[in-house]
C-alpha positions as CSV (number, residue, x, y, z in Angstrom):
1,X,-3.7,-6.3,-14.0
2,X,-2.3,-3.7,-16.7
3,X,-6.1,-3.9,-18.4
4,X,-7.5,-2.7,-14.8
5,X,-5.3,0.3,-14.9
6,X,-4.3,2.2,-18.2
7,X,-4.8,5.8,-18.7
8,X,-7.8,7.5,-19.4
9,X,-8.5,8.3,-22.9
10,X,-10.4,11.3,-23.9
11,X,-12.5,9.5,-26.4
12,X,-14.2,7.3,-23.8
13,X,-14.8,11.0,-21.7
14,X,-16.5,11.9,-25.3
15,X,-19.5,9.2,-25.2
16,X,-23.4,10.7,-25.3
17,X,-25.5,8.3,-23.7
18,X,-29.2,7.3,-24.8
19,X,-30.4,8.9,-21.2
20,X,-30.1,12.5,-20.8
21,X,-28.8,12.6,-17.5
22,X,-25.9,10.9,-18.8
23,X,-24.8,13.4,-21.4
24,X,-21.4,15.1,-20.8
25,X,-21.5,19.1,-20.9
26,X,-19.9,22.1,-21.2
27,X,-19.8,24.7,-18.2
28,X,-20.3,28.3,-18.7
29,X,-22.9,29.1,-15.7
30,X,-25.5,27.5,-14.5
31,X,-28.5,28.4,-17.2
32,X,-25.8,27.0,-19.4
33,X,-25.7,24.0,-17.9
34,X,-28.9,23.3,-17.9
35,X,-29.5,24.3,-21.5
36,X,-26.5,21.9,-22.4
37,X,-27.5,19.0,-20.3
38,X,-30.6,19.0,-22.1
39,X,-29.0,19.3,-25.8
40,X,-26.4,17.2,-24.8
41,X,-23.6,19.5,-26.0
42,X,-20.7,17.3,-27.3
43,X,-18.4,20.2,-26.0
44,X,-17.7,19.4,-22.8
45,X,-14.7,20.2,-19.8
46,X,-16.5,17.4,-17.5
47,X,-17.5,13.8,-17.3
48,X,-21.2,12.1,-17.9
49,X,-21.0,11.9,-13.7
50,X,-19.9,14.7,-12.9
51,X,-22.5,16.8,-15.3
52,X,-25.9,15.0,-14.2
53,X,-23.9,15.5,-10.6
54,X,-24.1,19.6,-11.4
55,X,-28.3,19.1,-12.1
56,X,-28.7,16.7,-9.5
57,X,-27.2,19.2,-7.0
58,X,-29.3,22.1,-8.5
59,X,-33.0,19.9,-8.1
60,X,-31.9,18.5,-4.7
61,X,-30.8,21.6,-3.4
62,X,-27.7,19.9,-2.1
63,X,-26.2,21.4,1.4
64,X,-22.9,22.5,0.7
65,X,-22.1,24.5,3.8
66,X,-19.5,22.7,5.4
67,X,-17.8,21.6,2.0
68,X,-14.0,21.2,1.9
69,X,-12.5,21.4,-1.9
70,X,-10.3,18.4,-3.3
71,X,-8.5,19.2,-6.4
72,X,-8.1,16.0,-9.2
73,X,-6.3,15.4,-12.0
74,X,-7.0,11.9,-13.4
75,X,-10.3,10.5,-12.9
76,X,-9.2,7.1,-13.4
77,X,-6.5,6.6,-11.5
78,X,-6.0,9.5,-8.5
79,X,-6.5,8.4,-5.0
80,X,-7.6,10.1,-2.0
81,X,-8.0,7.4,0.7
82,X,-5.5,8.3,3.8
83,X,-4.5,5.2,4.2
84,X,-1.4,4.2,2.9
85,X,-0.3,0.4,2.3
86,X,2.9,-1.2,0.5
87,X,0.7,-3.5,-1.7
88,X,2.1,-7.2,-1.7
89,X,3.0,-8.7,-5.3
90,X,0.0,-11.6,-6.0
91,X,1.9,-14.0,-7.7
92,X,1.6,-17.7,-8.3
93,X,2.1,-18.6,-5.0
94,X,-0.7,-16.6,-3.4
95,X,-3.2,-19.4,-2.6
96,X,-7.1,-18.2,-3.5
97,X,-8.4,-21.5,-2.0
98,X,-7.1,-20.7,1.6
99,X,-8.1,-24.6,2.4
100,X,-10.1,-25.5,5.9
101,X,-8.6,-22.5,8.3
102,X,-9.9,-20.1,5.5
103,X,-13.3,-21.8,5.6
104,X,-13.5,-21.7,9.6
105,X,-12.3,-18.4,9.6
106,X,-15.1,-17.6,7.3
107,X,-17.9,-18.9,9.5
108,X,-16.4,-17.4,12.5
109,X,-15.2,-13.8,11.5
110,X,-17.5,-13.3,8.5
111,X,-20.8,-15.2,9.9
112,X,-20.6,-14.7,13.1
113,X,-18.6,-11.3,13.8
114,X,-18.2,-8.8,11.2
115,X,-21.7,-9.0,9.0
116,X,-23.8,-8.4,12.3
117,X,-21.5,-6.1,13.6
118,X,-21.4,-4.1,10.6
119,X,-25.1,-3.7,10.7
120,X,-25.3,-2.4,14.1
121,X,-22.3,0.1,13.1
122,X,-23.8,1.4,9.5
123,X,-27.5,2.0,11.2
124,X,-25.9,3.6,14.3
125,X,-23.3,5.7,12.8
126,X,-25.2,6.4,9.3
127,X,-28.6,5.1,9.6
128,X,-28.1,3.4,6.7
129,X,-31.0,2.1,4.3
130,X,-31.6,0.3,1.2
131,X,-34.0,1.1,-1.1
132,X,-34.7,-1.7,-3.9
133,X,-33.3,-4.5,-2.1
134,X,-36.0,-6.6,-3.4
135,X,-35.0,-6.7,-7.1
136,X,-32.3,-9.4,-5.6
137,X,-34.8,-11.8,-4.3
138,X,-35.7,-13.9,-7.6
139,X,-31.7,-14.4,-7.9
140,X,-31.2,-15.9,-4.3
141,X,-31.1,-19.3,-5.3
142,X,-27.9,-18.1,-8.2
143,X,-24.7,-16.1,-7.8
144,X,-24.5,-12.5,-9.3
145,X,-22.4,-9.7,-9.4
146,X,-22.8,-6.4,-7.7
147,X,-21.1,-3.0,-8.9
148,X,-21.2,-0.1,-6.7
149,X,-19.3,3.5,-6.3
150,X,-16.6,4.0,-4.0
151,X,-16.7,6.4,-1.3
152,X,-15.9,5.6,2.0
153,X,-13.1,3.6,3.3
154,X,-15.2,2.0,5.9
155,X,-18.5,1.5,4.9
156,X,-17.6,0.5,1.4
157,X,-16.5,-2.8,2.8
158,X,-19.4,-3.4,4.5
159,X,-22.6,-2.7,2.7
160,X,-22.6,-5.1,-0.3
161,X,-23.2,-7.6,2.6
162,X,-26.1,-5.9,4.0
163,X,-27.1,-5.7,0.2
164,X,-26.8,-9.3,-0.8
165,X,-27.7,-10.7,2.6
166,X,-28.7,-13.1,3.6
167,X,-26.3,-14.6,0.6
168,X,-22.4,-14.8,1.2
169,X,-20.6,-12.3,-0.5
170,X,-17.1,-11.9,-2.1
171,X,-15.3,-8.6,-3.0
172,X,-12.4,-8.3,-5.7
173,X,-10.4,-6.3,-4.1
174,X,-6.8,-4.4,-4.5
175,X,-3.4,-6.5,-3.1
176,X,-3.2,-3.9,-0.6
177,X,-6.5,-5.0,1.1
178,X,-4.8,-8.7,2.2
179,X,-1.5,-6.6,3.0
180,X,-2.6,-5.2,6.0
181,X,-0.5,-6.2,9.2
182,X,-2.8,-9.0,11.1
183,X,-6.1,-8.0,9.0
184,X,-4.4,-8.7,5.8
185,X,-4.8,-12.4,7.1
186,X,-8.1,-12.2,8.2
187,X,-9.5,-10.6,5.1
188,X,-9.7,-13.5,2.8
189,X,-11.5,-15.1,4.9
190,X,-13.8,-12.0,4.9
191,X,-14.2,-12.6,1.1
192,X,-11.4,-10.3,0.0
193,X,-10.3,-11.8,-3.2
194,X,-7.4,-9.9,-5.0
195,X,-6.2,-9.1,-8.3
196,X,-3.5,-11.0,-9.4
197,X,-0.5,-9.0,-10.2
198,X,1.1,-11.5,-12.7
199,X,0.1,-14.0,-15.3
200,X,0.7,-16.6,-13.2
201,X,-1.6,-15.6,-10.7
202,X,-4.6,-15.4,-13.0
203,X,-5.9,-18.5,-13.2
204,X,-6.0,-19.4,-9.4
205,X,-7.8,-15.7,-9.3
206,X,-10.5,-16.2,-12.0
207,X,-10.8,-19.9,-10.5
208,X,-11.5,-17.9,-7.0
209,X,-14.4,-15.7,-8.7
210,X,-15.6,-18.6,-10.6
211,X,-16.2,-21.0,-7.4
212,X,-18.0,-18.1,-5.5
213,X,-20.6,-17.4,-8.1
214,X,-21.3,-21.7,-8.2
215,X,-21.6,-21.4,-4.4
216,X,-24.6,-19.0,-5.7
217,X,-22.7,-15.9,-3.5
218,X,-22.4,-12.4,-4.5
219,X,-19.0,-11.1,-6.0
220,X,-18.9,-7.4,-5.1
221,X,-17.2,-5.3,-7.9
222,X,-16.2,-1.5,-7.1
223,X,-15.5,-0.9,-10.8
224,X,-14.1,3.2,-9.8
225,X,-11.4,1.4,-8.1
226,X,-10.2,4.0,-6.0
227,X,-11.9,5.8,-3.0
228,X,-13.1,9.7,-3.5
229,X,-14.6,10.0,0.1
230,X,-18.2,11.2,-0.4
231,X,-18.5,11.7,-3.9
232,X,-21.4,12.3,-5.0
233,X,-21.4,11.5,-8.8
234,X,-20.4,8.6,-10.6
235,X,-16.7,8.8,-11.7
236,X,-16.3,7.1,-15.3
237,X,-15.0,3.9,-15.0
238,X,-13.7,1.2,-17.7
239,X,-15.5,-2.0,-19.0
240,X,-12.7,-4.0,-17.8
241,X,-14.1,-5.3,-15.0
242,X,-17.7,-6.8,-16.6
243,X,-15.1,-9.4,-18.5
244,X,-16.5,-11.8,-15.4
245,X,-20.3,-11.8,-15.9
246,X,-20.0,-11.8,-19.6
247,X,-17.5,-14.8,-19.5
248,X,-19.2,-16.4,-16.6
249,X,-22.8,-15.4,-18.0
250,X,-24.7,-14.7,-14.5
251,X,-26.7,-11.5,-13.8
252,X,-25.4,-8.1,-12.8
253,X,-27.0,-5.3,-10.3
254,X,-25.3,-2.4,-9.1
255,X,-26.0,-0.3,-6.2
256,X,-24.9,3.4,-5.5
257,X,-24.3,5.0,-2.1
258,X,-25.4,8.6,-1.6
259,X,-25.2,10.9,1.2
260,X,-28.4,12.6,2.7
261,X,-29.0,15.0,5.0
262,X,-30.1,13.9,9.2
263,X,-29.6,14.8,12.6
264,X,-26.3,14.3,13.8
265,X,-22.8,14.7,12.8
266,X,-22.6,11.8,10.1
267,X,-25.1,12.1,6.9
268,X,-27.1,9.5,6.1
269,X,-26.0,6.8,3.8
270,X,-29.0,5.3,1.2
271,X,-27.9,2.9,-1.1
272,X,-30.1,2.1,-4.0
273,X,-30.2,-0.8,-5.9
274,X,-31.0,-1.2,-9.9
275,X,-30.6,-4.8,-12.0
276,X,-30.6,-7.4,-12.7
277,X,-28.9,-6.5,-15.9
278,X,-27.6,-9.4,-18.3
279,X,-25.1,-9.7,-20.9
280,X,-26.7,-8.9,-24.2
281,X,-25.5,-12.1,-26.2
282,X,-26.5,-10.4,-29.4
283,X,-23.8,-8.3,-29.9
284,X,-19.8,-9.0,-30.7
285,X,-18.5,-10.5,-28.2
286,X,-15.9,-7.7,-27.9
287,X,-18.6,-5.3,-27.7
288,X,-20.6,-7.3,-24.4
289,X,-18.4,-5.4,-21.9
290,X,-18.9,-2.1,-22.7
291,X,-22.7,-2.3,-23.2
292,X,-23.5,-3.5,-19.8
293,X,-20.9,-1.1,-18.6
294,X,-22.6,1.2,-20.0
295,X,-26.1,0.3,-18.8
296,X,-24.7,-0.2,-15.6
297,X,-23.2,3.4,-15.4
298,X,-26.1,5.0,-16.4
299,X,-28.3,3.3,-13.6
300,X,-25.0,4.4,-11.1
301,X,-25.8,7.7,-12.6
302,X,-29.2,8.4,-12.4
303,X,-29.3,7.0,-8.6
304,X,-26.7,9.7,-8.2
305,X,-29.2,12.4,-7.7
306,X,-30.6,11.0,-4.7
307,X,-27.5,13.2,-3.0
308,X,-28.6,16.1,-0.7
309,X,-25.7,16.5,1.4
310,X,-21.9,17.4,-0.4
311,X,-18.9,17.0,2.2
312,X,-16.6,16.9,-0.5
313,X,-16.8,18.6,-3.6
314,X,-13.9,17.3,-6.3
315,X,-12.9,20.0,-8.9
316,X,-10.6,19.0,-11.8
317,X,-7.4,20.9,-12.0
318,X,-6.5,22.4,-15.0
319,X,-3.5,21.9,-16.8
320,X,-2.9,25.6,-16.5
321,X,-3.2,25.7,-12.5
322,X,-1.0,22.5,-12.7
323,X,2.0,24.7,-14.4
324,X,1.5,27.4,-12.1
325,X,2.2,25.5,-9.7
């Protein structure tokens, strides 16, 4: 959808948010960036997520030792995940409903395969927990949406059903995600629902998202879009996406993944959970997206300090090394 990509405007990179920990600042050492986190400098060379990110690391004491460096350009939109996929076109004649196979493949591969194996592989491999998972229970008996950062290629696709279980979920997901050779055609029936690519494709899509939230499942929303590998702040990220809970009018939680130290080769993955958040009907109705966006990052953001482990540390090129080059 051209709304779900665009370019990234520096006015949105501008905003000051009501928390603290959310205000963008300037870096010119690290008293400095303390000073201006606090103040909430306006003149900034970062993000809201990757500012708090720069605190976070300094109160957590965040292990950096074994570190590698990956150089960005465009928060929205770069890429990192290895894996490389020619993307279908999602069209009017992709079928959302998938009929009776889809259904029975749903039981069987979803049900009965992958959501208990997926448990066994996040505790073994990441010893994964969840803290706040029981903010969700008042909400079992309705569908919801869940927004969480991306950064892994595996366990991305796995946790918001350890989240939201024992409910069903559903994840919106990129075209290249039912692309795959022989998974491609197993994913729907995994929950992958993906955006269309046409006008034509829209309305079987928002039926799609619409019929999982009456079936009271979860719709799983990673509103970054593309996968930093172990990130640990909370890339900025356009309203685009909240267009379905504030059209649909059902309640949103978010969850954030961070990375903490254990044992072993693999860090440990906590996820913590924040919501439910609902769409303030007293505002514009233009203006409903990016309020609980914005309520929705901030929670993303704050969670982000719970880091204590950095494999990855993501530093913005600057147009100058970009000439040099």
């Amino acid at each position: 959808m051209p709304d779900e990509i665009g370019r990234y405007t520096r006015s949105k990179r501008e905003r000051v948010f009501e928390e603290d920990f959310c205000r963008p600042l300037h870096v010119t050492g690290w008293e400095g960036q303390v000073n201006r986190a606090i103040r909430g400098s306006l003149y900034m060379d970062l993000s809201p997520g990757e500012g708090y990110a720069i605190i976070a690391g300094m109160e957590n004491d965040i292990n950096t030792t074994t570190c590698r460096v990956v150089y960005y350009e465009d928060e929205l939109n770069d890429e990192f995940s290895e894996a490389q996929i020619s993307a279908r076109v999602i069209d009017e004649s992709y079928d959302y409903d998938g009929g009776l196979l889809r259904r029975i493949g749903r039981v069987f591969f979803y049900y009965m395969l992958v959501r208990p194996g997926a448990a066994i592989f996040l505790k073994l491999k990441y010893n994964h927990k969840i803290v706040g998972k029981e903010k969700l229970k008042p909400y079992r008996k309705t569908g919801y949406f869940l927004y969480g950062n991306h950064t892994n290629p595996v366990a991305d696709a796995y946790i918001p059903s350890m989240i939201a279980k024992p409910k069903g979920v559903y994840v919106i997901v990129h075209p290249a995600n039912v692309s795959i050779p022989v998974l491609g055609k197993i994913n729907p029936s995994l929950g992958a629902i993906p955006l269309p690519d046409t006008k034509g494709a829209l309305k079987g899509f928002e039926q799609a998202v619409k019929k999982a939230i009456d079936k009271t499942a979860c719709v799983a929303i990673y509103p970054e879009a593309h996968i930093w590998p172990y990130c640990t702040w909370i890339r900025n990220f356009r309203d685009a996406s909240f267009r379905y809970p504030v059209k649909i009018g059902k309640p949103v939680f978010c969850f954030t993944n961070t990375y903490q130290q254990k044992k072993g080769r693999n860090p440990q993955i906590v996820t913590y959970v924040e919501g439910p958040f609902f769409v303030n009907e007293e505002l514009p109705i233009k203006d409903r997206k990016k309020d609980l966006r914005d309520r929705v990052y901030a929670a993303m953001c704050k969670n982000a300090a719970h880091n204590t482990v950095e494999l990855v540390k993501y530093i913005k090129r600057d147009e100058t090394d970009t000439q040099g080059e």
